[in-house]
Each structure stands twice: as structure tokens, then as C-alpha cells.
C-alpha positions in Angstrom: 94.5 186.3 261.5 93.8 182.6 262.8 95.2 180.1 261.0 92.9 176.9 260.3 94.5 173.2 259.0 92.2 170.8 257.0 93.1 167.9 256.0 91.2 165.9 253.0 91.1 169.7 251.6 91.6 169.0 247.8 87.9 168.5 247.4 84.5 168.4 248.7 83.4 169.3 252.2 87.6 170.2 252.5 87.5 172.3 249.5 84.3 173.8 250.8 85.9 174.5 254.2 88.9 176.3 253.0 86.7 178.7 250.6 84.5 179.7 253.9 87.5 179.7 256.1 89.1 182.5 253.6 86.4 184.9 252.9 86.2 185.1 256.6 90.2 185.7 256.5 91.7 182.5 257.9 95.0 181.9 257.1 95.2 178.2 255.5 97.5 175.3 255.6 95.6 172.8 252.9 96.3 168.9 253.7 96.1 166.0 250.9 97.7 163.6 248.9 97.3 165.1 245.5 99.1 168.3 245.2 97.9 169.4 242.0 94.4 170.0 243.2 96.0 171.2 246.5 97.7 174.0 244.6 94.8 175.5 242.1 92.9 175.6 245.2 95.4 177.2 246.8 96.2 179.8 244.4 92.6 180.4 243.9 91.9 181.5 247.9 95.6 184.0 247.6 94.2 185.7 244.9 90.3 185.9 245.9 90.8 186.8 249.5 94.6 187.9 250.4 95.3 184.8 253.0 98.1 183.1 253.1 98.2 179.2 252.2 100.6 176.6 253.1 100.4 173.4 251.4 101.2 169.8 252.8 100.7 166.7 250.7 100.6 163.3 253.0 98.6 160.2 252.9 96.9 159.9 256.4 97.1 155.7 255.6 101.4 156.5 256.1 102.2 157.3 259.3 105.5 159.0 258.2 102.6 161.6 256.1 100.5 161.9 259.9 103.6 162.1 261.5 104.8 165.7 259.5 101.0 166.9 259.7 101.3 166.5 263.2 104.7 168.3 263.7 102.8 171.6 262.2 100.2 171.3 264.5 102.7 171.4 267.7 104.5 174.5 266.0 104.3 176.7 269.0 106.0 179.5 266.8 103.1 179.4 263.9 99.6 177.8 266.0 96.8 176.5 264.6 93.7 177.7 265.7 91.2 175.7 264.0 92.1 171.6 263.0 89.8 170.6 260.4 89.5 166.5 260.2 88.4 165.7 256.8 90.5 163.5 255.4 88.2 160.0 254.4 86.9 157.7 251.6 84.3 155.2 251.6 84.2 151.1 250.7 81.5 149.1 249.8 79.4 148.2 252.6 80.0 144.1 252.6 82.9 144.0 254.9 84.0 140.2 254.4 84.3 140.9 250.5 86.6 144.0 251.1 90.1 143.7 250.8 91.4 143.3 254.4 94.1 145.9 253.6 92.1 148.2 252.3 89.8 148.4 255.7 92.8 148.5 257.6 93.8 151.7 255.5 90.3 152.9 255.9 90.5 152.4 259.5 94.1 154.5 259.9 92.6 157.4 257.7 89.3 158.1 260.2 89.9 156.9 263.3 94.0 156.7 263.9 94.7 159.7 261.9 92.2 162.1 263.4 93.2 160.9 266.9 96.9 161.5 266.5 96.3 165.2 264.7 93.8 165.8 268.0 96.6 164.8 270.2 98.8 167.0 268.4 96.7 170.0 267.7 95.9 170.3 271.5 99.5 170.8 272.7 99.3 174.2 271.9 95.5 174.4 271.7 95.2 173.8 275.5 97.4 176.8 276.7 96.1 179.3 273.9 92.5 177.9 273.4 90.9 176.3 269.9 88.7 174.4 268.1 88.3 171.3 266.7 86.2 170.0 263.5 86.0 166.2 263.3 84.1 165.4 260.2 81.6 162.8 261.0 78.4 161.3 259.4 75.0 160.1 260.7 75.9 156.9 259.7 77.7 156.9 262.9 75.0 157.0 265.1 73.3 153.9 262.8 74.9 150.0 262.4 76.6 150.1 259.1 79.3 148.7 258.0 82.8 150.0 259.0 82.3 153.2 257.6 79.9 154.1 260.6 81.8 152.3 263.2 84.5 154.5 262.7 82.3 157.8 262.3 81.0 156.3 265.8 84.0 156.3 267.5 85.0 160.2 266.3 81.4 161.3 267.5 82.0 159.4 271.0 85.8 161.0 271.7 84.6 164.1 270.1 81.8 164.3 273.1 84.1 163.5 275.7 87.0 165.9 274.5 84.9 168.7 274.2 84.0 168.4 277.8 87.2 167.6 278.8 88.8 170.2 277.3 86.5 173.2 277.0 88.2 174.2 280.5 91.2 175.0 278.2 89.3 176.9 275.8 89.1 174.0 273.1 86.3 172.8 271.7 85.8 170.0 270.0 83.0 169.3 267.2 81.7 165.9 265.6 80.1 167.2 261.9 77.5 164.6 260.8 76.1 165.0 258.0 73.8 162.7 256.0 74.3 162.1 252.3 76.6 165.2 250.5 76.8 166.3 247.1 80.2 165.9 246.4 83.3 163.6 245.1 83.1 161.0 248.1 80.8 159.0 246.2 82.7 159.4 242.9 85.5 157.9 243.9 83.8 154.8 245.0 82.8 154.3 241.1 79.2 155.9 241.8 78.3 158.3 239.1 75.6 161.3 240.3 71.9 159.6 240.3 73.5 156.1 240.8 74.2 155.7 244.5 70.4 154.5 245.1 69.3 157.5 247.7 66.8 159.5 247.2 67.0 162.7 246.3 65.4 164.7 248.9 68.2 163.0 251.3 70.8 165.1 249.5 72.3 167.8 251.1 75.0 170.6 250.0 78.0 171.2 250.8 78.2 175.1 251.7 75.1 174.4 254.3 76.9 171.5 256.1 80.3 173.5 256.6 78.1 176.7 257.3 76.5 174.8 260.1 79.9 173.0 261.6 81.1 176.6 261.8 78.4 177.9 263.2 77.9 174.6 266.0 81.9 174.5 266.7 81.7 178.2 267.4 79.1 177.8 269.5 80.9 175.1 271.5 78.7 172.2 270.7 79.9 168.6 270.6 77.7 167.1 267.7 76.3 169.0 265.0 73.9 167.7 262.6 73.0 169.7 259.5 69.3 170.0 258.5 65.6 169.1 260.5 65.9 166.2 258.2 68.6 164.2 260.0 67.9 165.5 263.2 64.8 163.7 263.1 66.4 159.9 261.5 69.0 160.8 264.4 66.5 161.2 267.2 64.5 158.1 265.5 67.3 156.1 265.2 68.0 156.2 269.2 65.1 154.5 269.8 64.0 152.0 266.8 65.7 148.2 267.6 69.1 148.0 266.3 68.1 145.4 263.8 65.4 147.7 262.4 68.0 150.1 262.1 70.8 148.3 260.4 68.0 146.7 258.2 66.9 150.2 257.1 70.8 151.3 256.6 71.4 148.4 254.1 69.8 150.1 251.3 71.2 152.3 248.8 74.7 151.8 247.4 76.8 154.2 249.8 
């Protein structure tokens, strides 16, 4: 059986990816840093499809936490086949009000974490082959915030790695998704019907991991669930910057 690791797994697009990943018989190993969540949902997936699951809690902030992650992924005696990079949370959008600390942790969780699980994950990946899910957003290819600078810089190394490595058999995907129905926005304090977007931006969760499986099996270095954001994408890399970023101001998230 392959064996797939996702971090940020408790929940959300995470969760979502470890249900998919076990009907189609997956072995697990379920990254987080809450590990009662970690453990229903582990228990659930033994029961409902017969996989094994191996549970890690770490904060991706800690780079003790990133540092055991990353000693599973070079296990050359039980590889991972798939990395799943998940892990994330949101802050408000006005940058000079944040807490400096706060963006700094945001700023290890996306961008340094995901980079040293890459690092780790293709050690083994590059003599046996793999693939590699970096969960992104569209707000990386629009001005916005920190949030998108980071989801920017995993969709640009996620480009260049998959054509650098695809020679080895790895592939490596950036997942952006627009605006998803699940706890992100919760945990920022923003209640369902509150985050000021409407609703026919929404999308769900089992279509976006349905299509990053599909894309990253297919090799493809960006994939963008639904016509929908294809199209603000498309837009987007061709409107003026400041129309843009105007435009990406509104809502609450």
C-alpha cells in the first residue's frame, strides 16, 4: 500500500485528504498539534477502511516539531509516497496591526515548514519516485496581505520543483483553491455567513481534494479547482495590480 503524510490533518481540507486517501487504501501518518482530533480521526479511517495510521502531534511554528516530521519523511525503511502540505491558519488582512510574532509564526508554518518537509520528503522520493501536495490558494496569485505572499511563494517553488524533479519520478503540486467550507475561517473568530464572501464563491471540500488528486496524479504543477477560479486566475494575470489588490481587500478573509 502507499503510504501518504499530511500535515494540518485534524481538520478541514486535512481531514478531507486522509478520508479520500483511505478509501483508496493509503496507509496514513496524520500530522497536527492537537492529538485528540488526530486520534478520532484516526480510529475512524482503521475501522472504516483497514489502513494503518500513525499519528504525529507537532507545531510546524517549532522547529524541534518540523524537525521529527521531517525525520519520518527520510525513513528509508518505511517511505512516504505521497507528502501532503496542509498545515496553515489565517490573520487578519491589516499587516501593521498584527502582532509581529504572530506573522513571523504564520510565516514558519507555510513557507519554512513546507520547504523543509519538501527537502525532506524528496531524499527518498527522488530514488523511488512520489508526489507532492502543497496546499495553496488563489490568493497567491493576487496582492493580499501576507497570507498570499506566502501561498505565492509555494505556487512558485512548487512550479519549479515539479520540473526539476519530475526526472526522478516526483511531482510536485500547488492546490489553490478559492474560498473553502471548512474550520480555517472559524478559527480566525468568523462564524459561517460572516466572513463577507459571497456565496456562490464557496467551494467544498471533497471537490478541491478530489481535484488535487486528480491534477497531482496527473503531474500538473498548479491546480485550481472549479471554472470559477480559473477564470479570476486567468483575469487576475492581466488586470493592473492595484485593480487587483483593490478588489482582494474586500470581505473579511
Amino acid at each position: 500500500m502507499p503510504t501518504a503524510l499530511i500535515t494540518g490533518a485534524s481538520a478541514g481540507l486535512g481531514a478531507e485528504f486522509a478520508r479520500q486517501l483511505a478509501r483508496r487504501r493509503a496507509d496514513l501518518i496524520l500530522v497536527a498539534r492537537s492529538i485528540g482530533p488526530l486520534e478520532e480521526l484516526a480510529a475512524e479511517l482503521r475501522s472504516a477502511h483497514g489502513v494503518a495510521v500513525e499519528v504525529i502531534t507537532a507545531d510546524l511554528a517549532v522547529a524541534d516539531d518540523v524537525d521529527r516530521v521531517a525525520a519520518r519523511l527520510r525513513d528509508e525503511d518505511d517511505p512516504v509516497d505521497l507528502l501532503v502540505n496542509n498545515a496553515g491558519f489565517g490573520l487578519p488582512l491589516q499587516f501593521a496591526d498584527n502582532d509581529i510574532d504572530d506573522e513571523v509564526r504564520h510565516l514558519r508554518v507555510h513557507v519554512e515548514a513546507s520547504m523543509r518537509l519538501m527537502h525532506a520528503a524528496l531524499q527518498t522520493m527522488r530514488r523511488r519516485g512520489g508526489r507532492i501536495i502543497n496546499v495553496a490558494s488563489v490568493a497567491g496569485f493576487i496582492s493580499r496581505s501576507t497570507y498570499s505572499a506566502c501561498k505565492s511563494w509555494l505556487i512558485g517553488f512548487s512550479r519549479w520543483a515539479n520540473a526539476e524533479y519530475s526526472r526522478d519520478g516526483v511531482s510536485v503540486t500547488a492546490l489553490c483553491p478559492g474560498f473553502v467550507h471548512t474550520t480555517f475561517h472559524e478559527r480566525m473568530g468568523l462564524e459561517q455567513g460572516e466572513e463577507g464572501v459571497p456565496r456562490f464563491m464557496w467551494l467544498h471540500a471533497p471537490e478541491v481534494v478530489r481535484t488535487g488528486l486528480r491534477d497531482a496524479a496527473l503531474g500538473r504543477a498548479v491546480s485550481i479547482p472549479s471554472l470559477r477560479y480559473k477564470a479570476i486566475v486567468a483575469l487576475a494575470g492581466i488586470l493592473p495590480r492595484p485593480l487587483t489588490s483593490g478588489v482582494a481587500r474586500r470581505g473579511r478573509v
